[in-house]
Every structure is written in C-alpha cells, then in structure tokens.
C-alpha positions as CSV (number, residue, x, y, z in Angstrom):
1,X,43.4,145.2,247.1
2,X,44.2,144.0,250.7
3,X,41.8,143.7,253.4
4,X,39.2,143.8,249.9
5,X,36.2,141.0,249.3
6,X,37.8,139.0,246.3
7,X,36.1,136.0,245.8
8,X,33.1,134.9,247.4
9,X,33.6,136.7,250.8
10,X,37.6,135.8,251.2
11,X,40.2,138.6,250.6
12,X,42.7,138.0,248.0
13,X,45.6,137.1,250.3
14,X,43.6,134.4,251.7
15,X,42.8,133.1,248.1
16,X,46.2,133.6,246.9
17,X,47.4,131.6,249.9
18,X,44.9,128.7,248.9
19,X,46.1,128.8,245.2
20,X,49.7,129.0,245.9
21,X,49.5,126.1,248.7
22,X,47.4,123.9,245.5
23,X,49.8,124.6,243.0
24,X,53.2,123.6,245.3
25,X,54.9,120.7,244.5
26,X,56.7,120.5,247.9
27,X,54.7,119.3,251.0
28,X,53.4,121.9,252.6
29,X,52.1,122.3,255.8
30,X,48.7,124.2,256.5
31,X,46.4,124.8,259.2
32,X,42.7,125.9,257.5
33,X,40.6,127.9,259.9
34,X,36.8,126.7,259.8
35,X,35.5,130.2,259.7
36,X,36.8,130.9,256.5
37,X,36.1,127.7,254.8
38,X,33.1,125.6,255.0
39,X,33.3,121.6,255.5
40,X,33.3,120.8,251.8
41,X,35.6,123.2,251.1
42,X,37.9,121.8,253.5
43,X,37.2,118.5,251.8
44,X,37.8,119.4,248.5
45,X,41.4,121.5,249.3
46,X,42.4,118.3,251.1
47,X,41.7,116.3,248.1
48,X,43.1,118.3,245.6
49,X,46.6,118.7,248.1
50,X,46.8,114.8,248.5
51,X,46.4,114.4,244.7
52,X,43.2,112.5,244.6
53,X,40.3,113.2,241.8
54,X,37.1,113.7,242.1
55,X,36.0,110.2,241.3
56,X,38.9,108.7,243.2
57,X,37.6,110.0,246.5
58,X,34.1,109.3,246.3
59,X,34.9,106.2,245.5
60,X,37.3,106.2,248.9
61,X,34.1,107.6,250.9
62,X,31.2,105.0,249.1
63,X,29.8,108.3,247.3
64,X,28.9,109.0,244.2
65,X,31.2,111.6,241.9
66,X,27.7,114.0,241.9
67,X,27.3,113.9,245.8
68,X,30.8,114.6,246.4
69,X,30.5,117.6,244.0
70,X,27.3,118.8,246.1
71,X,28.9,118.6,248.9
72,X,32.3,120.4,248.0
73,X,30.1,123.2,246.8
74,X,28.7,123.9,249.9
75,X,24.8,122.3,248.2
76,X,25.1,119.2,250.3
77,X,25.8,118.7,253.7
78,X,28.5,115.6,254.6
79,X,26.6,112.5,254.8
80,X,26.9,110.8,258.4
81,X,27.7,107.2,256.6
C-alpha cells in the first residue's frame, strides 16, 4: 500500500510512523512537518508522547477537557489565551 491514502489523506508509512513513535517506550526524537498534521494534531501527538491525559492538559492550558477535544480534532481553532 505505499505511496496509498490510508487514513484521512496520510499514507500508511506516515501513520505507522505516528503509531509506532506513540506506542515506544524509549524517548524518541521526532520532527512533525506542519503540512501533514494540522495544529491540534500536533497538540494532541505531543500530549499523548509526554504522557499527559486529556484532562491533565487542559487543565495545564486553563481549558476545558471539551475544547481541548475540539481543538485536537481539527473543530476548534487554538484559542489565543
């Protein structure tokens, strides 16, 4: 399937990559390109890499769990506060 559209628009290398770098237990490294992942999903890969839940970062950012989801899935933008 190389080179295919797997899961919403990224090729399954790039999703295996992802999954793989989540599921590590050593520290890993890993520059994510902005044209292949939106702000929240950037947000939410960092969050799930540093070990955080949900709740335990929006608390972190002042936001509520429902906001942070919205804006994880790409529904919200970041707030500026």
């Amino acid at each position: 399937m190389t080179g295919e559209t797997f899961l919403y628009g990224y090729s399954e290398a790039e999703v295996d990559l992802v999954m793989r770098f989540l599921s590590s237990s050593q520290e890993v490294m890993v520059f994510l390109d902005e044209q292949y992942f939106n702000k929240g999903e950037l947000l939410r890969i960092k969050r799930v890499a540093d070990g955080f839940s949900q709740a335990e970062m929006a608390k972190m950012l002042k936001l509520n769990t429902g906001t942070l989801s919205a804006v994880e899935n790409g529904l919200r933008p970041i707030p500026r506060r």
